[in-house]
C-alpha positions in Angstrom: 0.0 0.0 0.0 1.3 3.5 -0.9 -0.1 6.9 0.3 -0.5 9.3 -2.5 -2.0 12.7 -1.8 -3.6 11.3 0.9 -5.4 8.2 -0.9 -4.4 4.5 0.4 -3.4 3.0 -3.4 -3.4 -1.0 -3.0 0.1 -2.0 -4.9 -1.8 -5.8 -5.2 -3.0 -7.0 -8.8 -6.6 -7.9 -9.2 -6.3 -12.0 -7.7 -4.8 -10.4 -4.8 -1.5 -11.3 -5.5 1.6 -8.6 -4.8 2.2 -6.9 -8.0 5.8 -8.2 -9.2 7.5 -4.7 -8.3 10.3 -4.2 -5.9 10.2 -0.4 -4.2 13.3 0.6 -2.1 16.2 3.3 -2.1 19.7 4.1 -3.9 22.7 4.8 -2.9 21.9 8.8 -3.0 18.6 8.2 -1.1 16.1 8.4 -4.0 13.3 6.3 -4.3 12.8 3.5 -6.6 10.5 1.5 -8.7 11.5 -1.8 -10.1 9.4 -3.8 -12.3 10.6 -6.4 -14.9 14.3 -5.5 -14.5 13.9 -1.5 -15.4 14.9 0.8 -12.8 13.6 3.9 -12.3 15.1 6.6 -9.4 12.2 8.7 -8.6 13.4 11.2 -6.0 15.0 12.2 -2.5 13.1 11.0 0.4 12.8 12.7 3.1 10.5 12.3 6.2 7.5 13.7 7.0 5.2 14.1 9.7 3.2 11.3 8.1 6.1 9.0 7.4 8.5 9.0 4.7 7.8 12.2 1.6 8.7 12.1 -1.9 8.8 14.9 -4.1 9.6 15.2 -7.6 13.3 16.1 -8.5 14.2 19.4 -10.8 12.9 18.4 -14.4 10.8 15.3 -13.2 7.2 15.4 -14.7 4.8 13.8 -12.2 0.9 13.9 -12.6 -1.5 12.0 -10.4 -5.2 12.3 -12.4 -8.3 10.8 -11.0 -11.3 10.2 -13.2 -14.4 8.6 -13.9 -16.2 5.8 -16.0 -18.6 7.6 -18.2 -20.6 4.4 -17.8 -22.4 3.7 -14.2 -24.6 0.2 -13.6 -27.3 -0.1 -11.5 -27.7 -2.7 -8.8 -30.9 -3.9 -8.4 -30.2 -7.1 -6.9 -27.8 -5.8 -3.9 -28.4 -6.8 -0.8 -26.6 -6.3 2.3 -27.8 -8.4 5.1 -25.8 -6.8 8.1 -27.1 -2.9 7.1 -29.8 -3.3 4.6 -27.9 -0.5 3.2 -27.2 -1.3 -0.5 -25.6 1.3 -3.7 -28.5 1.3 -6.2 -25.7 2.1 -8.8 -22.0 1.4 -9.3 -19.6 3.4 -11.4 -15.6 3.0 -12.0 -12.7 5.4 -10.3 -9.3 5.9 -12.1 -6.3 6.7 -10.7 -3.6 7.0 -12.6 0.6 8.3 -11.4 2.7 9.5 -14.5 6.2 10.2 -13.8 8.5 11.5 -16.5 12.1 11.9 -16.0 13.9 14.5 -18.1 16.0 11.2 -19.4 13.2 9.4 -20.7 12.2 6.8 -18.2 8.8 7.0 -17.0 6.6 5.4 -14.7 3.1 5.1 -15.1 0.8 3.0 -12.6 -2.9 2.9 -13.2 -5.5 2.1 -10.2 -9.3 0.9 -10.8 -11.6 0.9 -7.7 -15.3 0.6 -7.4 -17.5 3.5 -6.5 -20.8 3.0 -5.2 -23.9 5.4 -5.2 -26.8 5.4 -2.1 -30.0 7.0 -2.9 -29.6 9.6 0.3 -25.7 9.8 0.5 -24.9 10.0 -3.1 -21.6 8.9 -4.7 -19.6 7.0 -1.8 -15.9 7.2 -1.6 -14.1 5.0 -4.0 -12.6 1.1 -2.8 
């Protein structure tokens, strides 16, 4: 799990299973992403009041987007024994990371959580 502006992003693939990545730090204290063999030194850590804070080095193009499926679903047939509080209709989140180094490299991870809508609370936070 890694904190991004605040948001809890799972770093597990869809089965559950970690997603074959390895995350650590260099020699110069900069944060890194491994996946498949390519290496890619994202910036100085440093720590925060939170725990450990990265922040994009001079040159380094980082976007974090968030967006919607146009399409939502409704759920008719949900039933939740324990609350009898159901979402009537379910819709698609998108988070994606894009990080550009001035070299090149770039690292771009994509999240997809479900986001559910209750007649008198409206959209629901996204899991």
């Amino acid at each position: 799990m890694i904190d991004i502006n605040g948001l809890p992003m799972n770093t597990e693939m869809p089965d559950n299973r970690p997603f074959p990545m390895k995350m650590g730090t260099d020699a110069q204290k900069r944060f890194t992403v491994t996946i498949d063999g390519k290496l890619v030194a994202l910036g100085a850590v440093t720590e925060g009041s939170g725990g450990p804070v990265l922040k994009p080095e001079a040159g380094d193009r980082a976007i974090f987007s968030i967006s919607r499926s146009l399409i939502s679903w409704p759920t008719p047939f949900k039933l939740n024994f324990m609350t009898g509080h159901a979402p009537s209709w379910k819709r698609h989140m998108y988070y994606r990371l894009t990080w550009q180094k001035p070299d090149g490299s770039k690292l771009e991870m994509l999240w997809r959580y479900e986001q559910w809508f209750y007649g008198t609370d409206g959209w629901a936070s996204a899991s």
